[in-house]
N, CA, C and O atoms as a Tinker XYZ file with bonds, in Angstrom:
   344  protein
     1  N     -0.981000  -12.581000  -10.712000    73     2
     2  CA    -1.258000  -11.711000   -9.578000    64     1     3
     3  C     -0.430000  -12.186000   -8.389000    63     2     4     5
     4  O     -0.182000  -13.349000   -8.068000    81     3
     5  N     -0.073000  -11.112000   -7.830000    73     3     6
     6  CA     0.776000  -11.217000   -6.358000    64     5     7
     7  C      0.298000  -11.093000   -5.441000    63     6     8     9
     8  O     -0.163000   -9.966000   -5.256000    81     7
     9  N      0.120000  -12.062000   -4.392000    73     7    10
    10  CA    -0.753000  -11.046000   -2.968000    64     9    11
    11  C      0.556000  -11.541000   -1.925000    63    10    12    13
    12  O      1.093000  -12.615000   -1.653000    81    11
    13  N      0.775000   -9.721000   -1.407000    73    11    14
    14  CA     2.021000  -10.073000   -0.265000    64    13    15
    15  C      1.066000   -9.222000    0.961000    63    14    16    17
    16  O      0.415000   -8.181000    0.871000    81    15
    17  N      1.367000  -10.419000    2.441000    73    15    18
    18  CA     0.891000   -9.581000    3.297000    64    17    19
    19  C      2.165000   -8.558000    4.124000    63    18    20    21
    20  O      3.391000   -8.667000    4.090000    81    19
    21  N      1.482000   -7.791000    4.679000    73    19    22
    22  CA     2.277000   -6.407000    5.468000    64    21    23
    23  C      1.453000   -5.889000    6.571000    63    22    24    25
    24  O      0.271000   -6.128000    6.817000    81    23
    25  N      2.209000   -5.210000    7.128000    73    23    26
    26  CA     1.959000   -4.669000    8.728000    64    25    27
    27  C      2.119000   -3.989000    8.504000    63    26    28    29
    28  O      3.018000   -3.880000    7.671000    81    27
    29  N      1.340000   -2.614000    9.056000    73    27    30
    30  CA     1.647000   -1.003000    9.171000    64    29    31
    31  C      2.386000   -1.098000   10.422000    63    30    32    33
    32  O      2.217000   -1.659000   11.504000    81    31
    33  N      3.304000   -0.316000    9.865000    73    31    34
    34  CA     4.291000   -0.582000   11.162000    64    33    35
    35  C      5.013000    1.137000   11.668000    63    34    36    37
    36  O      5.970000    1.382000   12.403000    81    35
    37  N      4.085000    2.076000   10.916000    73    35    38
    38  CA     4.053000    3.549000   11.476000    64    37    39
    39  C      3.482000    3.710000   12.388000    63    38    40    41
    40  O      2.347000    3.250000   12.267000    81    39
    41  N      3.695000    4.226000   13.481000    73    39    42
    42  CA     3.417000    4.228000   14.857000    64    41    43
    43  C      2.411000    5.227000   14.804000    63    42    44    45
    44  O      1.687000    5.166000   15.798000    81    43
    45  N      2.234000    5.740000   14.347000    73    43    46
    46  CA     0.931000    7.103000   13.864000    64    45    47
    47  C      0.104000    6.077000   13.092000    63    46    48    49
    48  O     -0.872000    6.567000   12.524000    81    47
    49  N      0.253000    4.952000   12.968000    73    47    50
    50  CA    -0.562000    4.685000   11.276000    64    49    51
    51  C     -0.438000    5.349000   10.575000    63    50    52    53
    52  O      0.206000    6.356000   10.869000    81    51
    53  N     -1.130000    5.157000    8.822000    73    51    54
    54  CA    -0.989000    5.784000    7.799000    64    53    55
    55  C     -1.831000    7.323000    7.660000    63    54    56    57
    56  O     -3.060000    7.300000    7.611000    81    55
    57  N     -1.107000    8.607000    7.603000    73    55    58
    58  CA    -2.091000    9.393000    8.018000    64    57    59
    59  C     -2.081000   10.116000    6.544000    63    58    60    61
    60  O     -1.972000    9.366000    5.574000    81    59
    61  N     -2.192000   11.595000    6.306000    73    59    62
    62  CA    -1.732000   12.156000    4.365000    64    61    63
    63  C     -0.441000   12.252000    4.557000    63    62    64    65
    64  O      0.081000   11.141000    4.469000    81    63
    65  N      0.012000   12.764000    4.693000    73    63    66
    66  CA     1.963000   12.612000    4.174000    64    65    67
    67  C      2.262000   11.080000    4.037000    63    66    68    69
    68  O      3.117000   10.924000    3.166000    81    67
    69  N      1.909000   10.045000    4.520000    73    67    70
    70  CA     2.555000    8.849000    4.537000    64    69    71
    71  C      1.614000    8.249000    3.489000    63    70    72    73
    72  O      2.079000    7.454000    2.672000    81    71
    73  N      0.662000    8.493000    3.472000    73    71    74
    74  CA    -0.222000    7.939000    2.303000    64    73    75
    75  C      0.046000    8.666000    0.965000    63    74    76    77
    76  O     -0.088000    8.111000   -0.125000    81    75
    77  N      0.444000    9.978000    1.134000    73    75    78
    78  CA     0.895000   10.439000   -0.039000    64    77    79
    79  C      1.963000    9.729000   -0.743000    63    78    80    81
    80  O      1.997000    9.291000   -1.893000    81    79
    81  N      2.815000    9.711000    0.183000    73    79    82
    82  CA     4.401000    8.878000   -0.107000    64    81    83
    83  C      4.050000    7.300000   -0.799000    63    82    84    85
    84  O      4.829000    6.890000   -1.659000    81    83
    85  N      3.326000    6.774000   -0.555000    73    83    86
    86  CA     2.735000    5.392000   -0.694000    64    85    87
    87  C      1.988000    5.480000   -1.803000    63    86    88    89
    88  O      2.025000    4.496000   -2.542000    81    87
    89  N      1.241000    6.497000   -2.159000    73    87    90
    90  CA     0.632000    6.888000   -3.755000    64    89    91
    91  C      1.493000    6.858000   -4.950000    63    90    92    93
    92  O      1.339000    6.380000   -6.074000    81    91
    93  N      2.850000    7.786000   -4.135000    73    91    94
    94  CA     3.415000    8.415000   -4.725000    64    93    95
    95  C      4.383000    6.985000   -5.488000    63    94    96    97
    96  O      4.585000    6.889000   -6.699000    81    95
    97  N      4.924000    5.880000   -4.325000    73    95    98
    98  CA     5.629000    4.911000   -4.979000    64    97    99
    99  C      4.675000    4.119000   -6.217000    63    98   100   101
   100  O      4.971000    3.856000   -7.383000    81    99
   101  N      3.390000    3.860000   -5.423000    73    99   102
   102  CA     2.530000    2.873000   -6.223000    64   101   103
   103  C      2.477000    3.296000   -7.895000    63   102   104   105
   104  O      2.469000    2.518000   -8.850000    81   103
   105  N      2.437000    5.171000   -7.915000    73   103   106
   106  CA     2.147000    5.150000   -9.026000    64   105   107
   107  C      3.424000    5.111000   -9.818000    63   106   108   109
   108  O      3.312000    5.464000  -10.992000    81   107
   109  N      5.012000    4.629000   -9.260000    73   107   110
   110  CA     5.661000    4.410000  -10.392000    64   109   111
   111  C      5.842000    3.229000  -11.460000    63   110   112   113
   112  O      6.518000    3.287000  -12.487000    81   111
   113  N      5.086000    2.136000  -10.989000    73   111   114
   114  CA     4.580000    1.240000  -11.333000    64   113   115
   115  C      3.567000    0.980000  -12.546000    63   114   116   117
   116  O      2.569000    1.657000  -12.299000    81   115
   117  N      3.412000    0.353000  -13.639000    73   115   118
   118  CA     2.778000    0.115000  -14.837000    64   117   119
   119  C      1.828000   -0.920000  -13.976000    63   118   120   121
   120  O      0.795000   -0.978000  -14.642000    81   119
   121  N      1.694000   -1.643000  -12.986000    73   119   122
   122  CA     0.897000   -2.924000  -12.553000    64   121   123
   123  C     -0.242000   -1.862000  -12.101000    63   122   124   125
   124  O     -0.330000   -0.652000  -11.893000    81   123
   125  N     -1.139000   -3.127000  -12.066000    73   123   126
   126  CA    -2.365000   -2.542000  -10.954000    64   125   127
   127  C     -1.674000   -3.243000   -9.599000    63   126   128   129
   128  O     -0.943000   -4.216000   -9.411000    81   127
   129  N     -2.399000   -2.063000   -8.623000    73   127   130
   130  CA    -1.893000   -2.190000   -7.369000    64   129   131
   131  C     -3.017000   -1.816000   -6.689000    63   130   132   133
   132  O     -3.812000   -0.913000   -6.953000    81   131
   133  N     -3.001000   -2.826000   -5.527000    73   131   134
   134  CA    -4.304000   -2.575000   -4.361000    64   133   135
   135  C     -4.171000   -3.183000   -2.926000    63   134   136   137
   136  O     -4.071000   -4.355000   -2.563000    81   135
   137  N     -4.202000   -2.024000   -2.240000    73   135   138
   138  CA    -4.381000   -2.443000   -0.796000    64   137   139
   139  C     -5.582000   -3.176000   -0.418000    63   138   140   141
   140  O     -6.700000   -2.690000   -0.247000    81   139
   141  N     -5.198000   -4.530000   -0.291000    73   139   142
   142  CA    -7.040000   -5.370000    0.929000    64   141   143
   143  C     -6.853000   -5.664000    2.070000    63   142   144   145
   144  O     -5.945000   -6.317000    2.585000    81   143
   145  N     -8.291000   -4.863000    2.769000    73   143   146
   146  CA    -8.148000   -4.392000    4.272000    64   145   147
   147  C     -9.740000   -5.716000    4.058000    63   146   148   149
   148  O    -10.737000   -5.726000    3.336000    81   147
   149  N     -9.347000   -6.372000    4.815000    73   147   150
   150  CA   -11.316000   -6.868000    5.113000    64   149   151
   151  C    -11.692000   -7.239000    3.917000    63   150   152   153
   152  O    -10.954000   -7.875000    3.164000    81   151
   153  N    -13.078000   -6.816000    3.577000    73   151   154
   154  CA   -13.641000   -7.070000    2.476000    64   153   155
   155  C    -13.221000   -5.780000    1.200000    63   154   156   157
   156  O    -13.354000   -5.738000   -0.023000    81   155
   157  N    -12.680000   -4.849000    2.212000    73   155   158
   158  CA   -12.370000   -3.376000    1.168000    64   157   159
   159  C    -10.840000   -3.964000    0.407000    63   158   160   161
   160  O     -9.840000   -4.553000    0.819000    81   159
   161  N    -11.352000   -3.387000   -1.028000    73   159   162
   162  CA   -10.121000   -3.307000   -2.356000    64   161   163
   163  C    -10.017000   -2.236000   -2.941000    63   162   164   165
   164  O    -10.690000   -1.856000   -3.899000    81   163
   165  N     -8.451000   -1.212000   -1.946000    73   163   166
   166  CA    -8.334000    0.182000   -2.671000    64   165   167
   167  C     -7.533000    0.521000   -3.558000    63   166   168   169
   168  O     -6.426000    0.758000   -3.075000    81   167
   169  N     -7.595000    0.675000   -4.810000    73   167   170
   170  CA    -6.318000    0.759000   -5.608000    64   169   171
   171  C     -5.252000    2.293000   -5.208000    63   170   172   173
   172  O     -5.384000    3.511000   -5.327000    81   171
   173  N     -4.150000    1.298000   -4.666000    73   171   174
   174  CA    -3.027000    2.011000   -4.164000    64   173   175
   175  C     -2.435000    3.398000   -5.034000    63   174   176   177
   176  O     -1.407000    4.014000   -4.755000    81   175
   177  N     -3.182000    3.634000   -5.918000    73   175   178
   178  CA    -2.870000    4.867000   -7.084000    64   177   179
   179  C     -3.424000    5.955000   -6.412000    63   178   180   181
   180  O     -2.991000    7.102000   -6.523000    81   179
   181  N     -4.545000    5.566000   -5.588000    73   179   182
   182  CA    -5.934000    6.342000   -5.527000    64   181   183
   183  C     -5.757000    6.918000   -4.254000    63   182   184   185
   184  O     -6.072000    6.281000   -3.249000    81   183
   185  N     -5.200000    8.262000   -4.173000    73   183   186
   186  CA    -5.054000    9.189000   -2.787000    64   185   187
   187  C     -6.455000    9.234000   -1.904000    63   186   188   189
   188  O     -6.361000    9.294000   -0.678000    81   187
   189  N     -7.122000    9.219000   -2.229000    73   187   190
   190  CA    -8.573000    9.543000   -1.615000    64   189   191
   191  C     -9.200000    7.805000   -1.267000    63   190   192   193
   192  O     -9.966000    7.583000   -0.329000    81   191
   193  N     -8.867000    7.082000   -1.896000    73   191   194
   194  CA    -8.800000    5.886000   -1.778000    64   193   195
   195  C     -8.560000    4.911000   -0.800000    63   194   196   197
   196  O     -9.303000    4.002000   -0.427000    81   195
   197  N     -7.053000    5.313000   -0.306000    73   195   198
   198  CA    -6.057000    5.037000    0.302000    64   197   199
   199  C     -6.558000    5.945000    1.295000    63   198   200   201
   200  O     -6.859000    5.223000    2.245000    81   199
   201  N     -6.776000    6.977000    1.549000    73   199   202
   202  CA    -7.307000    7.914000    2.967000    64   201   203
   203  C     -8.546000    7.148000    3.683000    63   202   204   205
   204  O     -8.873000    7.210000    4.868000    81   203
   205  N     -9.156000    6.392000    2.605000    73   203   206
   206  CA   -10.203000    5.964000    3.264000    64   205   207
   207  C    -10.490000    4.871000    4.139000    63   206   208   209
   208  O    -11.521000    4.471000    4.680000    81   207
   209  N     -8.749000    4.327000    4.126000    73   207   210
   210  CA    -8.667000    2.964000    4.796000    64   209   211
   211  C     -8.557000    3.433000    6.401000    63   210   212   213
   212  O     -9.116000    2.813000    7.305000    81   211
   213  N     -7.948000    4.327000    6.549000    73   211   214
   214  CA    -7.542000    4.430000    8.100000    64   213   215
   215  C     -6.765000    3.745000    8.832000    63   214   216   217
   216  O     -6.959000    3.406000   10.000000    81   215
   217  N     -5.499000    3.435000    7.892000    73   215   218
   218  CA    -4.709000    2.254000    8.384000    64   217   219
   219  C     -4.041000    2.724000    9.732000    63   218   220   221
   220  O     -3.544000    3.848000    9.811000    81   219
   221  N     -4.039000    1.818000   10.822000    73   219   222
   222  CA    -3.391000    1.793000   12.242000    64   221   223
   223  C     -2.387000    1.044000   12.384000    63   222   224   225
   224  O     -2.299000    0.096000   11.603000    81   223
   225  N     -1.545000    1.194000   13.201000    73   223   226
   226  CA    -0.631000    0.844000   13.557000    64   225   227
   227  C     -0.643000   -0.584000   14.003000    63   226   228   229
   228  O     -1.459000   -1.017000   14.816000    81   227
   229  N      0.484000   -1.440000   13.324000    73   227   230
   230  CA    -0.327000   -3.129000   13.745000    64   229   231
   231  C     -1.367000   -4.004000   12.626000    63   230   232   233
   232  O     -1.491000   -5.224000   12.511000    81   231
   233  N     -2.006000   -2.961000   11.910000    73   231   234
   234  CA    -3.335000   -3.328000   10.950000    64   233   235
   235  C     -2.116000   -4.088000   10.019000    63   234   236   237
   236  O     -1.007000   -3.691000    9.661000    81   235
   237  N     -2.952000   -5.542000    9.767000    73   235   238
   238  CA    -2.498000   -6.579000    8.444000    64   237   239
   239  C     -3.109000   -5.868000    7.574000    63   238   240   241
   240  O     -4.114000   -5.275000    7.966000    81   239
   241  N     -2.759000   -5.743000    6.393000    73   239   242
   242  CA    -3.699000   -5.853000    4.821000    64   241   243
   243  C     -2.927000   -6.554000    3.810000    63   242   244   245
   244  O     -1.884000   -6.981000    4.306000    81   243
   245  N     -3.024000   -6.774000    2.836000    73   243   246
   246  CA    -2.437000   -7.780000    1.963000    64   245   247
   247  C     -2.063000   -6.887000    0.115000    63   246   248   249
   248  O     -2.928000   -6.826000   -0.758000    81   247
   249  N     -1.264000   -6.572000    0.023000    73   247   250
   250  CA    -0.859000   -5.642000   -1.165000    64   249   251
   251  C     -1.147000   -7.100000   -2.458000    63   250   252   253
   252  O     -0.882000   -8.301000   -2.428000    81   251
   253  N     -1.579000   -6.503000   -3.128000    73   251   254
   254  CA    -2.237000   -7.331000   -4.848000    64   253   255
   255  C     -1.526000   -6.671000   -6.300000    63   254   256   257
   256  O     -1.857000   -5.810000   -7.115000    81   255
   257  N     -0.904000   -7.165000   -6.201000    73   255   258
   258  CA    -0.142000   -6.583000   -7.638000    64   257   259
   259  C     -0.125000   -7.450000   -8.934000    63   258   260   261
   260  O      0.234000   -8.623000   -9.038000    81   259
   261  N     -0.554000   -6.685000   -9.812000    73   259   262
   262  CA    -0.978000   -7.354000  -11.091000    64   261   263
   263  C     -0.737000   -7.102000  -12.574000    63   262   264   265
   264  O     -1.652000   -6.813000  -13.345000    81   263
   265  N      0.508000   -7.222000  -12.927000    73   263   266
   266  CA     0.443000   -6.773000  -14.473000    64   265   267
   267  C      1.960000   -6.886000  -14.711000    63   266   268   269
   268  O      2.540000   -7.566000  -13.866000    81   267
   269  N      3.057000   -6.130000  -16.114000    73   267   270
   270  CA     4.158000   -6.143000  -16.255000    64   269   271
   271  C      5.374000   -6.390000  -14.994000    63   270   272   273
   272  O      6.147000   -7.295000  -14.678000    81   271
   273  N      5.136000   -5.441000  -14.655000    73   271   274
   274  CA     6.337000   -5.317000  -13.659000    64   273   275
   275  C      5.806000   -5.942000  -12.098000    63   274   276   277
   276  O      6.417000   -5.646000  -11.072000    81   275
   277  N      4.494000   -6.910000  -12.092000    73   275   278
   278  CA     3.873000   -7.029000  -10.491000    64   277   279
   279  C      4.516000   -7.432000   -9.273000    63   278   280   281
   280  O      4.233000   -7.180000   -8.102000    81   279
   281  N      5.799000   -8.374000   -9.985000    73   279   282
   282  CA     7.256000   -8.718000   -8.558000    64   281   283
   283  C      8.038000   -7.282000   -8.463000    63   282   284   285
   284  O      8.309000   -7.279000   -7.262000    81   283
   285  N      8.468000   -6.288000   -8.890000    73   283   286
   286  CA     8.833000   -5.447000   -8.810000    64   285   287
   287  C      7.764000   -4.298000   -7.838000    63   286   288   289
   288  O      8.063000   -3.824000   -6.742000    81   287
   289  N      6.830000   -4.117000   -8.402000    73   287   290
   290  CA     5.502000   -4.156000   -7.498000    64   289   291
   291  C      5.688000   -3.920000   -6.289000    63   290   292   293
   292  O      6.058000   -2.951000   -5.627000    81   291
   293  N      5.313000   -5.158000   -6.058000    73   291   294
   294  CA     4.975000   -5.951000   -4.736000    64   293   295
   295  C      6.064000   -5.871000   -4.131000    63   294   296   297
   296  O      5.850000   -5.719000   -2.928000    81   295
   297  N      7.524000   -5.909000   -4.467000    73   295   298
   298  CA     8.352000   -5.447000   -3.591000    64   297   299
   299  C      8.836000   -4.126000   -3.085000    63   298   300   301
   300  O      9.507000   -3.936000   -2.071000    81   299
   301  N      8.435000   -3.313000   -3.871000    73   299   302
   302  CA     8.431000   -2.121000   -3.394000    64   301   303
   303  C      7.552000   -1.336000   -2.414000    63   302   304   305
   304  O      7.961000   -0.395000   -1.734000    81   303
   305  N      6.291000   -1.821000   -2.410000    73   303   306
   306  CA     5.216000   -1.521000   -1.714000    64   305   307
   307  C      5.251000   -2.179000   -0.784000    63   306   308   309
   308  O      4.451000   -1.698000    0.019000    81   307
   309  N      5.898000   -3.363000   -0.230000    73   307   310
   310  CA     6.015000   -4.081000    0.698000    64   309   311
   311  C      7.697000   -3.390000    1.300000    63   310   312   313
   312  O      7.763000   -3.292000    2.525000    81   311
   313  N      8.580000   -3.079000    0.746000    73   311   314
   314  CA     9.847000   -2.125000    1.522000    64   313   315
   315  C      9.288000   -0.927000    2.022000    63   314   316   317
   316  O      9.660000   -0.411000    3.076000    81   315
   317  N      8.316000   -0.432000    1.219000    73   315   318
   318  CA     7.687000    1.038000    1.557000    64   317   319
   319  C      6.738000    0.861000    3.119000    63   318   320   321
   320  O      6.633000    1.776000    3.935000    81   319
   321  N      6.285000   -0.138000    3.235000    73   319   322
   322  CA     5.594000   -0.619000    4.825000    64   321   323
   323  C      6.680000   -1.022000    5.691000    63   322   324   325
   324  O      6.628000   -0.851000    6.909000    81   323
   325  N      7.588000   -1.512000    5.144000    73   323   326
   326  CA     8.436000   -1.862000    6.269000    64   325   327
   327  C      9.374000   -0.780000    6.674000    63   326   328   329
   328  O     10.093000   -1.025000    7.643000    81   327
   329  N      9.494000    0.493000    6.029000    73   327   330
   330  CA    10.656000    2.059000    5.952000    64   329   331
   331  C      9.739000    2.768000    5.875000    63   330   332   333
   332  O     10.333000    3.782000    5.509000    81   331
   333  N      8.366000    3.147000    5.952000    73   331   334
   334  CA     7.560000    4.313000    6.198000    64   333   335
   335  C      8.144000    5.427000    7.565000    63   334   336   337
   336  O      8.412000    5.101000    8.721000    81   335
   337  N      8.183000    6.264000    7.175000    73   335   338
   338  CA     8.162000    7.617000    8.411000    64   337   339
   339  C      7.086000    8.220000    8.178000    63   338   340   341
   340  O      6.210000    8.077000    7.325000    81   339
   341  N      7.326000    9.322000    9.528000    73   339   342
   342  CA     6.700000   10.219000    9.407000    64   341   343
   343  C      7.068000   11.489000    8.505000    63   342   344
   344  O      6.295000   12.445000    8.439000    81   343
């Protein structure tokens, strides 16, 4: 298992189009993948999931990647926080 931390660094925070986009990478991935906010663990596959975090602008969470490909993973989901648009 991988845990990389990241900054939302969308000035809107994560709202649906940007969370879509962020679904959309996670699910090209064979790993399990999960955003941890706090005590919450959302698997990054999970659109409704991921809506439920309310990520802000500035907010740490820590991406968890786990399985075949989990460095491949984790780096993608961690480029995808650092190049998010609107």
């Amino acid at each position: 298992m991988i845990k990389t931390p990241v900054v939302v660094r969308h000035e809107n925070g994560l709202d649906g189009r940007p969370i879509a986009l962020l679904v959309q990478e996670a699910s090209q991935y064979a790993s399990r993948i999960y955003i941890q906010m706090g005590d919450k663990q959302i698997n990054a596959k999970s659109i409704m999931g991921m809506m439920s975090l309310n990520l802000s602008e500035g907010e740490k969470v820590t991406v968890l990647t786990e399985g075949e490909d989990e460095e491949m993973a984790a780096e993608g989901i961690k480029t995808f926080f650092a190049n998010v648009k609107a």
